[in-house]
C-alpha positions as CSV (number, residue, x, y, z in Angstrom):
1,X,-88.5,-28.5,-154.7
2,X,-89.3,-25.5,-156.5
3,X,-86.7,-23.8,-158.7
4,X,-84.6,-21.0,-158.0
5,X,-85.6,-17.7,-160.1
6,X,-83.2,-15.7,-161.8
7,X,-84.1,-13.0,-159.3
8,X,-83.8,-14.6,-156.3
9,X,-80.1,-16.7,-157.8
10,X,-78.8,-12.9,-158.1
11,X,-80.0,-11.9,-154.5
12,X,-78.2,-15.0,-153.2
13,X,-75.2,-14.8,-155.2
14,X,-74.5,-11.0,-153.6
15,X,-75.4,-11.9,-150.0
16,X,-72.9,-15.1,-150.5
17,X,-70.1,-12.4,-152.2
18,X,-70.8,-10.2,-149.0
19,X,-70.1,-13.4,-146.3
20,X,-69.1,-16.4,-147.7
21,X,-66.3,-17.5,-149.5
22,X,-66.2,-16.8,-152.9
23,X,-64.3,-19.7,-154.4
24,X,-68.5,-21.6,-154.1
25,X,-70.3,-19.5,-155.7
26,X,-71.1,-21.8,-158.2
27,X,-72.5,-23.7,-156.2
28,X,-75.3,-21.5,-155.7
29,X,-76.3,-22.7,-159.0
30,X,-77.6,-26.3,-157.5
31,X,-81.2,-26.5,-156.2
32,X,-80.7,-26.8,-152.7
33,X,-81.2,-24.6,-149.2
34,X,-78.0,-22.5,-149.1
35,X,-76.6,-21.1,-145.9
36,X,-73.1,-19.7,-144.8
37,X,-72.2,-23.1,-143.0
38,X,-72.7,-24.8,-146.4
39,X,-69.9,-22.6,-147.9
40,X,-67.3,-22.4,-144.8
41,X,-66.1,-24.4,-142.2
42,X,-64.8,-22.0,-140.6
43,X,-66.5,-21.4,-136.7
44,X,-65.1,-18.2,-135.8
45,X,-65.6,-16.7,-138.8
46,X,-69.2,-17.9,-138.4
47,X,-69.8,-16.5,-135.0
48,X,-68.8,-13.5,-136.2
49,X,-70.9,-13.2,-139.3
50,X,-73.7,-13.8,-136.6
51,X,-72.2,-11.7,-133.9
52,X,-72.9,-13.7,-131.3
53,X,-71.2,-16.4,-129.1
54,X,-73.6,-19.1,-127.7
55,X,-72.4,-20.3,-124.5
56,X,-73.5,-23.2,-122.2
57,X,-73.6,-22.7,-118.6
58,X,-75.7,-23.2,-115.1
59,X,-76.7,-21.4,-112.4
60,X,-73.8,-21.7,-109.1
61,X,-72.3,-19.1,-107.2
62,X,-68.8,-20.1,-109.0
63,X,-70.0,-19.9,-112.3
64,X,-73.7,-17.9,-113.5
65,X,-76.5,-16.4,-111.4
66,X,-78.7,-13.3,-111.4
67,X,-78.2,-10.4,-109.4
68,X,-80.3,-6.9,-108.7
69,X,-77.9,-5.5,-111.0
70,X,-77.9,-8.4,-113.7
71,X,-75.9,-11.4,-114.3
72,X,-72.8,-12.0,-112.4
73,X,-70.5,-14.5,-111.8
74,X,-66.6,-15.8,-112.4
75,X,-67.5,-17.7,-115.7
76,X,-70.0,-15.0,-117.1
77,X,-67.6,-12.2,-116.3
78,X,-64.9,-14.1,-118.2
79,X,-66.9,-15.5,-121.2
80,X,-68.3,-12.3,-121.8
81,X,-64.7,-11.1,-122.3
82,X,-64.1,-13.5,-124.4
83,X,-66.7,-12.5,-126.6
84,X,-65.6,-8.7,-126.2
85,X,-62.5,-10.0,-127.4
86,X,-63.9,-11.5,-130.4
87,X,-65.7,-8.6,-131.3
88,X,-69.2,-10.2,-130.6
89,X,-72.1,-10.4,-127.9
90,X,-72.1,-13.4,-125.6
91,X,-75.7,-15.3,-125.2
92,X,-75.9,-17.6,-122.2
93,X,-77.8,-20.8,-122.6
94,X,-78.5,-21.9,-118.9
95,X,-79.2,-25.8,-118.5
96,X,-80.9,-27.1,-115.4
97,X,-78.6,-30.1,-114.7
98,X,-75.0,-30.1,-114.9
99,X,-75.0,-33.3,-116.4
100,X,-77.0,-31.6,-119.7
101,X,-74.1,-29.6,-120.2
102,X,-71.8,-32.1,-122.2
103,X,-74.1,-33.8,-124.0
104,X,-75.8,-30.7,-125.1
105,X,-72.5,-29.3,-126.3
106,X,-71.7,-32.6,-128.5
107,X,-74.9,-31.7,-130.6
108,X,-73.4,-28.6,-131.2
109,X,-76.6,-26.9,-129.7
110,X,-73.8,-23.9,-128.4
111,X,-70.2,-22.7,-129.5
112,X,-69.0,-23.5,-125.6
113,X,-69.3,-24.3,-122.1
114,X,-68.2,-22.3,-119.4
115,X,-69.8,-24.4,-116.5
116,X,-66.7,-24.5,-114.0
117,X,-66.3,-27.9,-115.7
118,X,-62.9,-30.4,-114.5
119,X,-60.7,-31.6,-117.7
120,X,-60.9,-35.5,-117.4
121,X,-59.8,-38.0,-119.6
122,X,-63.4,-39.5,-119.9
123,X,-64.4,-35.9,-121.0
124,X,-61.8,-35.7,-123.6
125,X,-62.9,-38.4,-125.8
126,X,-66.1,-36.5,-126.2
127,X,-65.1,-33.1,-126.1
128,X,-62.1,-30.6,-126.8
129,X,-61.1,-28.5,-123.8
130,X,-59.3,-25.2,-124.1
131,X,-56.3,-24.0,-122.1
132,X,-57.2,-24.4,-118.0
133,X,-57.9,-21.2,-116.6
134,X,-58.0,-22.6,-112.7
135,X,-56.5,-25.2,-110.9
136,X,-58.5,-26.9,-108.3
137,X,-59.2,-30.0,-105.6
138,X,-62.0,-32.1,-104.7
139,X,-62.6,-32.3,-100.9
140,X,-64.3,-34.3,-98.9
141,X,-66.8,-31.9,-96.9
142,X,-68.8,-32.9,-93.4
143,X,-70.3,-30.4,-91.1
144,X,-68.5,-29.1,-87.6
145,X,-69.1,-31.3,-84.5
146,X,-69.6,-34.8,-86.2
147,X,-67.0,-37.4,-87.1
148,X,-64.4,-36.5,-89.1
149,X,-63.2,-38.8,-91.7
150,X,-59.8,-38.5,-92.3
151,X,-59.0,-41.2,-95.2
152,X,-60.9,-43.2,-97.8
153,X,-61.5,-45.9,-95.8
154,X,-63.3,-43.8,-93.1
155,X,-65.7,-43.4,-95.7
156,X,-66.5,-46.9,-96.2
157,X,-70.1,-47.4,-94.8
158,X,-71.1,-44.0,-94.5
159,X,-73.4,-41.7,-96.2
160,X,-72.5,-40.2,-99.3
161,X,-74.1,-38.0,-102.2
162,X,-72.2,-36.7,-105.1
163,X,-74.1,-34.7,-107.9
164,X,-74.5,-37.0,-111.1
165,X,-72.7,-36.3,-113.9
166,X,-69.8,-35.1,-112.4
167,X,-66.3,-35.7,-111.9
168,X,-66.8,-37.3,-108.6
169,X,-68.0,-39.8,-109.4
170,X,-65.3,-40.2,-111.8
171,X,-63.0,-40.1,-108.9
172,X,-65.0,-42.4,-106.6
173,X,-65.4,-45.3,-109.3
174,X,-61.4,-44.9,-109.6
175,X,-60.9,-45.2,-105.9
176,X,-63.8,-48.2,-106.1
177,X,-61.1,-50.2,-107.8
178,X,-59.0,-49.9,-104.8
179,X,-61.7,-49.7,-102.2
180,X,-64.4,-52.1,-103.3
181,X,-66.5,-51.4,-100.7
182,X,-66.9,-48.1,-100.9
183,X,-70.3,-46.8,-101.9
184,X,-72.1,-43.3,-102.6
185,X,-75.7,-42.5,-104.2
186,X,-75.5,-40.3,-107.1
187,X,-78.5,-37.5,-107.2
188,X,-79.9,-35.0,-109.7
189,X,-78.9,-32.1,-107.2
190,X,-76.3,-29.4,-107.2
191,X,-73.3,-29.4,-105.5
192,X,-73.7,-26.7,-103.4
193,X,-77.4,-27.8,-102.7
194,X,-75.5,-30.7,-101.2
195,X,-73.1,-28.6,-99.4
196,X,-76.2,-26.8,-97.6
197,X,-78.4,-30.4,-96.6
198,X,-74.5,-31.3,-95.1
199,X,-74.5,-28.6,-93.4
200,X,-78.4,-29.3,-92.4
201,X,-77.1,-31.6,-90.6
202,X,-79.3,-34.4,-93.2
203,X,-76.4,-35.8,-94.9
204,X,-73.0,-36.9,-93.5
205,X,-70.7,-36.3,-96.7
206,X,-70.4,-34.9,-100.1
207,X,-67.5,-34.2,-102.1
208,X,-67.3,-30.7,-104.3
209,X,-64.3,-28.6,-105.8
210,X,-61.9,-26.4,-103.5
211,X,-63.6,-23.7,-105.2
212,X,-67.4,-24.5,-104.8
213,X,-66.3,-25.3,-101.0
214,X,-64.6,-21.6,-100.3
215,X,-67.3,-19.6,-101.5
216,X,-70.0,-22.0,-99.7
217,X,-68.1,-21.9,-96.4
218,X,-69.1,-17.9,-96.3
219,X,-72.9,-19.4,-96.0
220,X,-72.5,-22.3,-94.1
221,X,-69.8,-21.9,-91.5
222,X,-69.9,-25.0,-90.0
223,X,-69.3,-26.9,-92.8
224,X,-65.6,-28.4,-92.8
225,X,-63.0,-29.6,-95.4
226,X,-61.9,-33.5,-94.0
227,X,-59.7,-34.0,-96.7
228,X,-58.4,-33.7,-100.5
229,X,-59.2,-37.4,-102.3
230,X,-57.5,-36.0,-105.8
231,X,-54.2,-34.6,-106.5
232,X,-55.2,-30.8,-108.2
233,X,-57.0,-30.5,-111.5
234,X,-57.8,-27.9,-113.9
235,X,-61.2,-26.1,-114.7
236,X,-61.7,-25.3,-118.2
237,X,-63.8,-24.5,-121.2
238,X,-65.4,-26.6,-123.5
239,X,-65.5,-26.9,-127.2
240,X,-67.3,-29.3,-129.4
241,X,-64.9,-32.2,-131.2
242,X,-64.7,-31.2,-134.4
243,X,-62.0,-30.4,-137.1
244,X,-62.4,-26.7,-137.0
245,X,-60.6,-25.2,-134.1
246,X,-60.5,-21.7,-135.4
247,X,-62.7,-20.6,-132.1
248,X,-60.3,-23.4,-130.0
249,X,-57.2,-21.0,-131.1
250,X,-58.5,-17.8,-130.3
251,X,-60.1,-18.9,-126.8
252,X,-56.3,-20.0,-126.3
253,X,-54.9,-16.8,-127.6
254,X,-57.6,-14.7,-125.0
255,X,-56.6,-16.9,-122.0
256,X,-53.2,-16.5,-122.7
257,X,-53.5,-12.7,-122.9
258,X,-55.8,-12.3,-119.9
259,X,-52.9,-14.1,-118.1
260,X,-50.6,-11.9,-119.3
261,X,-52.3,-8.8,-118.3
262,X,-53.2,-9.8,-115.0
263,X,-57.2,-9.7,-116.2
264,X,-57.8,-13.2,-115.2
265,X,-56.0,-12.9,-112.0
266,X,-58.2,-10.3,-110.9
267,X,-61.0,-11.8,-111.9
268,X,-60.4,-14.9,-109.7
269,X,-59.5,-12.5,-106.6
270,X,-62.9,-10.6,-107.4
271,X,-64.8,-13.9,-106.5
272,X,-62.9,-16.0,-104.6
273,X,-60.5,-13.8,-102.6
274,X,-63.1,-12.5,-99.6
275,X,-64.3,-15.9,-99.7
276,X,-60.7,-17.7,-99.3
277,X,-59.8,-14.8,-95.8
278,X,-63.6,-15.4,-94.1
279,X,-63.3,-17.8,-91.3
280,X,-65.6,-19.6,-88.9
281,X,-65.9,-17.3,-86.1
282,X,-66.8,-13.8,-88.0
283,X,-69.0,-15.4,-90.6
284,X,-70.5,-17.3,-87.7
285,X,-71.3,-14.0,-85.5
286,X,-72.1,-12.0,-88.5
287,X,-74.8,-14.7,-89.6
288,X,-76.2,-14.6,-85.9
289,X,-76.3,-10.8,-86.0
290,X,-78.7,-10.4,-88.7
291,X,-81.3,-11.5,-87.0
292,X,-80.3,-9.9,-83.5
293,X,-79.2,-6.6,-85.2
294,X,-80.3,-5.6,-88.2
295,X,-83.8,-6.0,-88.9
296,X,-84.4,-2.9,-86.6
297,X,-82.1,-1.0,-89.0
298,X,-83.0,-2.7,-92.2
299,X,-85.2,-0.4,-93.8
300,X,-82.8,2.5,-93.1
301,X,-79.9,0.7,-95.3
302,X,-83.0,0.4,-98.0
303,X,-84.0,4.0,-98.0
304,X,-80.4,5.2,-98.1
305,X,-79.7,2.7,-101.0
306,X,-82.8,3.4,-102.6
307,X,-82.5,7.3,-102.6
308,X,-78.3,7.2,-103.5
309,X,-78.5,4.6,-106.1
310,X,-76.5,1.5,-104.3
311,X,-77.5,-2.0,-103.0
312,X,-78.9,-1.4,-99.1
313,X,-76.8,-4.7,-98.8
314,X,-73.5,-3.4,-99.1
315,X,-74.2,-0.4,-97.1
316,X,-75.1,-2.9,-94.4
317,X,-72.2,-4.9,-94.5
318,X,-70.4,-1.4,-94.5
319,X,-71.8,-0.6,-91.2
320,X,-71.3,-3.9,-89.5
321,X,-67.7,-3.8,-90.4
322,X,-67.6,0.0,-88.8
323,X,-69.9,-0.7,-85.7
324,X,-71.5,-4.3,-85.7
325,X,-74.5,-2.6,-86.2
326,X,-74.6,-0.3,-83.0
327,X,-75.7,3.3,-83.5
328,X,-73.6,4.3,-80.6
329,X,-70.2,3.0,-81.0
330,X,-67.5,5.4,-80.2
331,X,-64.0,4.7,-81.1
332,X,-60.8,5.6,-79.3
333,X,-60.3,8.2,-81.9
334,X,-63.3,9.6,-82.2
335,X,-65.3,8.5,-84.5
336,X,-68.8,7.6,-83.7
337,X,-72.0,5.9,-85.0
338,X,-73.4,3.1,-87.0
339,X,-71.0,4.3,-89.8
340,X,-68.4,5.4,-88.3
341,X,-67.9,9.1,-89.3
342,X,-65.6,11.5,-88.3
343,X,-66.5,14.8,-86.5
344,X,-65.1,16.6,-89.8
345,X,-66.9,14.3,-92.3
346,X,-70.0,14.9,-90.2
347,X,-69.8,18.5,-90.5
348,X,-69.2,18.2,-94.0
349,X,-72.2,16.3,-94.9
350,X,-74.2,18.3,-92.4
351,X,-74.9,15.5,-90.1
352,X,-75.8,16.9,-86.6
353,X,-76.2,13.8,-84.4
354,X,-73.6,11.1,-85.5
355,X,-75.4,8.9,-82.9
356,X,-78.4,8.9,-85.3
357,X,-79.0,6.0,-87.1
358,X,-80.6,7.5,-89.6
359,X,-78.4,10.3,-90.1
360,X,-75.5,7.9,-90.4
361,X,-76.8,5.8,-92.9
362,X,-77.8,8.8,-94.4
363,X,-74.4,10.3,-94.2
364,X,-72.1,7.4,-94.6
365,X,-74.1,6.7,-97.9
366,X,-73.7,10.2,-99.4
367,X,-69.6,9.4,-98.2
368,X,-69.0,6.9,-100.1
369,X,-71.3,7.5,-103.3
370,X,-69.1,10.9,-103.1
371,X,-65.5,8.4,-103.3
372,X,-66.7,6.5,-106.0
373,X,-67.7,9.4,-108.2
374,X,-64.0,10.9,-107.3
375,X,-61.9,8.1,-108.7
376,X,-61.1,8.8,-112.4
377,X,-62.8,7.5,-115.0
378,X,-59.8,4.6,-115.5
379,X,-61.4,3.2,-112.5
380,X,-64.2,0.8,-114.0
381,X,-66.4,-1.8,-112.9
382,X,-66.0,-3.6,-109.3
383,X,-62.5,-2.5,-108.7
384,X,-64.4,1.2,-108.5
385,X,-66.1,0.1,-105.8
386,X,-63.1,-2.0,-104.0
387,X,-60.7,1.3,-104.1
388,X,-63.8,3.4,-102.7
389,X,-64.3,1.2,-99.6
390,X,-60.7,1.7,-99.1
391,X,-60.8,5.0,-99.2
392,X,-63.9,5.5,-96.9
393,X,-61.7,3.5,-94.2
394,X,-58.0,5.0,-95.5
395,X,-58.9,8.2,-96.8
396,X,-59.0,9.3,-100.4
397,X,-55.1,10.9,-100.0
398,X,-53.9,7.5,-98.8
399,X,-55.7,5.6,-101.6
400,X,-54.0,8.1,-104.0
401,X,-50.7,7.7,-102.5
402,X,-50.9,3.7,-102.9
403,X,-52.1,3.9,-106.6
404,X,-49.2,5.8,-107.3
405,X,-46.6,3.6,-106.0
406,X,-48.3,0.8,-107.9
407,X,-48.1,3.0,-111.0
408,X,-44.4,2.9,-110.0
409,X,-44.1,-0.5,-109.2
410,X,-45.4,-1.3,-112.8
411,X,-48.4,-2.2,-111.5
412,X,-51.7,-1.1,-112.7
413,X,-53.3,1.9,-110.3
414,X,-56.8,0.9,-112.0
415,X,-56.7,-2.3,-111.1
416,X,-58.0,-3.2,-107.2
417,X,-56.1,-6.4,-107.4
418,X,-52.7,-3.9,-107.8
419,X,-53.7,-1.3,-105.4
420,X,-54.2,-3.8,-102.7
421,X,-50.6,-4.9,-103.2
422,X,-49.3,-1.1,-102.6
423,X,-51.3,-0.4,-99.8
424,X,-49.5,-2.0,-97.1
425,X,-46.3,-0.1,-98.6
426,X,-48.2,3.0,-96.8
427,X,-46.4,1.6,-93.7
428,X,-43.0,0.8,-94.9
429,X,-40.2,2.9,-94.1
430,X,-38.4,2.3,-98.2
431,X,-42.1,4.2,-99.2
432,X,-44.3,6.1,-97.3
433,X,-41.1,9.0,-96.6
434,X,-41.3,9.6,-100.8
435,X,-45.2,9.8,-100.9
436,X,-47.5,12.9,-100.6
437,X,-49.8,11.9,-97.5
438,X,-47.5,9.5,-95.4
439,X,-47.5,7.4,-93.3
440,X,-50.9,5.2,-93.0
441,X,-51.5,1.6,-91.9
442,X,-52.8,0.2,-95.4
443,X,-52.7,-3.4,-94.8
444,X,-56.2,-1.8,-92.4
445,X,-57.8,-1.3,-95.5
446,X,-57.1,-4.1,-97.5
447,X,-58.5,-6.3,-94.7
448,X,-61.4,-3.8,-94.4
449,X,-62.3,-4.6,-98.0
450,X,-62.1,-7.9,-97.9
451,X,-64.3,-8.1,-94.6
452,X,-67.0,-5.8,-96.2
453,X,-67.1,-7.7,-99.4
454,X,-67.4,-11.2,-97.4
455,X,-70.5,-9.9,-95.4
456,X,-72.2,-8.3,-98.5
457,X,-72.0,-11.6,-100.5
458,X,-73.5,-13.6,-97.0
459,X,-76.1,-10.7,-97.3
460,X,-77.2,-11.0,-100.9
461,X,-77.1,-14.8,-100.1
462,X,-79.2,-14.5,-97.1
463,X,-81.8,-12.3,-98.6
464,X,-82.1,-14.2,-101.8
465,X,-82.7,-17.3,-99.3
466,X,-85.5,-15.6,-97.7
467,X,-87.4,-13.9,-100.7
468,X,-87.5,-17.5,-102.3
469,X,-89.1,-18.5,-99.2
470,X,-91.8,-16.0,-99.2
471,X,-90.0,-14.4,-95.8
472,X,-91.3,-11.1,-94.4
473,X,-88.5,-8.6,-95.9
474,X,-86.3,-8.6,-92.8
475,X,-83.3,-10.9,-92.9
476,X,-85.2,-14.4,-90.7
477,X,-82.1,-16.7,-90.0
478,X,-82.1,-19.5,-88.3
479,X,-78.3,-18.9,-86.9
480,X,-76.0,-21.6,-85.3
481,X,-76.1,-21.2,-81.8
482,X,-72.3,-20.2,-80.7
């Protein structure tokens, strides 16, 4: 090994005074490679002398995946607040297999995992889990109009797959103790691949978390909960097991904060609270209506979205909440068209023919890009959007009305997840006397909001489906006959 020069000893020594701990210098004397994980221990200190946080994770609707907009997702949205909170940028390591995730993470080849992964006492020995963030079940899932099992024992004999790697199968070679007969295959595919080839109709059972199964039911209708084979468990981070658990401590501190605040609350409503209010007969019309209904219409949602900067997708699911996707529909109280618009709102958008299609879209599009650029600048992120929708169906006075009575309910009037809370108050004797507009039916526009956000997800869901296909653009769907 060649010798260090007194030129480069000095350049090392003040790089090591600028980052390292000071009480080794001396040891910058020996002859060796010399790097700030020689002189501290110290992880979080580390990650932010790098400034970045690595983080394990894979691809799921629950947890990581890539929209027109970038990457989304429960566990990206909260691990990248994490590393917000630490001051740092968050870099996603996606593995292919679920199963990578663990083992990857005991060679220390990231600082985490935020994978949507169950704490388990097998898990444990291997790794260090922060705080739980989520509580959830595993369910036993078959699809509508085949035999329900309604114990273990129904399940003796039958088909089962289970994703390897998993806490399933944890929980099956448990109940193999007490069943010995039961048996299932494990596979090298994703639980909610699984949940789709049950729902195919191709296999009669899988098991998956309460969580995995509420946002899937939004896609495949006719899939069906039998029943829970665990009592609840928690969903949490994970950590490598070592010594250090300087970046342990202030994941716990974050968690504990987000709690406080209501952050993670509203995080978990953003992603899993349309998907826990669908049920099987909307989801199951709305799927057959996108290949009845709106291909004619399509390109008219894309122009609009194009030309006003938002997804055609949710301007779509807008319009099928307001019509079902019929350019004539006339209300009792007047409103008319594919999006619903007043006579008022049409004159003030200088839409002649509400009957139009085109001049809907055109108009409802230009309605509500105009509510989200009125909500003050406190309004961020998807709750600007959320409070919008409810003002396109409430009215922007109503909407102010409820964020006002959350400001006094010591809620906050930024936060959807608050808003939503006040809005019913609208109708309530004790509040809508004291407030500005009046009275207004607010619990409307909560359910509005939720139905519009539960048909744009099926719609991002259904065209991702088809573009991986190679599908002609229009929505193709093979629908459940009804």
């Amino acid at each position: 090994m060649d010798r260090i020069v007194p030129e480069q000893r000095a350049r090392i020594i003040h790089v090591a005074r600028q980052i390292c701990r000071p009480a080794l210098l001396g040891l910058l004397l020996l002859p060796v490679t010399l790097s700030c994980s020689f002189f501290d221990n110290n992880k979080l200190r580390a990650i932010k002398s790098a400034g970045e946080l690595v983080i394990l994770t894979r691809t799921s609707p629950t947890t990581y995946y890539e929209t027109p907009e970038g990457p989304a997702g429960f566990e990206y949205d909260l691990a990248k607040s994490f590393a917000g909170y630490l001051g740092v940028k968050a870099r996603f390591v996606v593995v292919e297999k679920f199963s990578d995730i663990i083992p990857r993470l005991v060679k220390a080849e990231a600082d985490m995992a935020a994978a949507g992964i169950t704490v388990t006492e097998a898990r444990s020995k291997v790794i260090r889990f922060g705080p739980p963030y989520q509580e959830i079940r595993q369910q036993v899932v078959y699809r509508l109009g085949t035999d329900r099992p309604a114990n273990v024992p129904a399940l003796i004999g039958r088909q089962i797959e289970v994703q390897k790697g998993t806490s399933y199968v944890e929980r099956l070679n448990e109940l193999k103790q007490e069943y010995p007969e039961l048996k299932w295959t494990e596979v090298d595919k994703e639980t909610e691949e699984l949940l789709q080839i049950v729902w195919e109709g191709l296999l009669e059972f899988s098991i998956a978390d309460s969580n995995i199964v509420a946002v899937n039911l939004q896609y495949f209708p006719e899939l069906q909960v039998a029943f829970t084979i665990h009592k609840p468990e928690s969903l949490a981070w994970a950590f490598p097991l070592v010594e250090d658990r300087s970046l342990h401590a202030a994941a716990a501190e974050f968690l504990e904060k987000s709690r406080a605040s209501g952050e993670l609350a509203q995080l978990i409503d953003r992603y899993y609270g349309p998907a826990g209010r669908s049920n099987f007969i909307n989801i199951s019309v709305f799927k057959v209506r996108t290949r009845s209904r709106l291909s004619p219409y399509q390109l008219i949602f894309e122009k609009a979205g194009k030309q006003y900067g938002l997804d055609w997708r949710l301007l779509a699911a807008i319009g099928y909440q307001e019509s079902f996707w019929n350019p004539t529909a006339t209300s009792p109280t007047g409103v008319r068209g594919m999006m619903m618009l007043t006579e008022e709102t049409a004159d003030q958008l200088g839409i002649t023919d509400r009957l139009d299609a085109t001049q809907s879209v055109d108009g409802g599009t230009r309605y509500i890009q105009g509510l989200i650029n009125r909500l003050p600048p406190g309004v961020t992120g998807p709750d600007r959007l959320w409070m919008a929708l409810a003002a396109y169906n409430l009215g922007f006075s109503h909407l102010e009305d409820a964020r006002i009575i959350a400001q006094k309910q010591g809620r906050d009037p930024n936060k959807w997840n608050d808003v939503k809370s006040s809005l019913p108050l609208l109708a309530d004797e004790a509040w809508y006397p004291n407030t500005k507009y009046g009275y207004a039916r607010g619990e409307e526009s909560v359910i509005f909001v939720n139905r519009v956000r539960t048909y744009y997800d099926v719609l991002v869901k259904l065209d991702e489906e088809a573009k991986a296909k190679n599908k002609p653009q229009a929505l193709d769907l093979k629908a459940p006959a009804i």
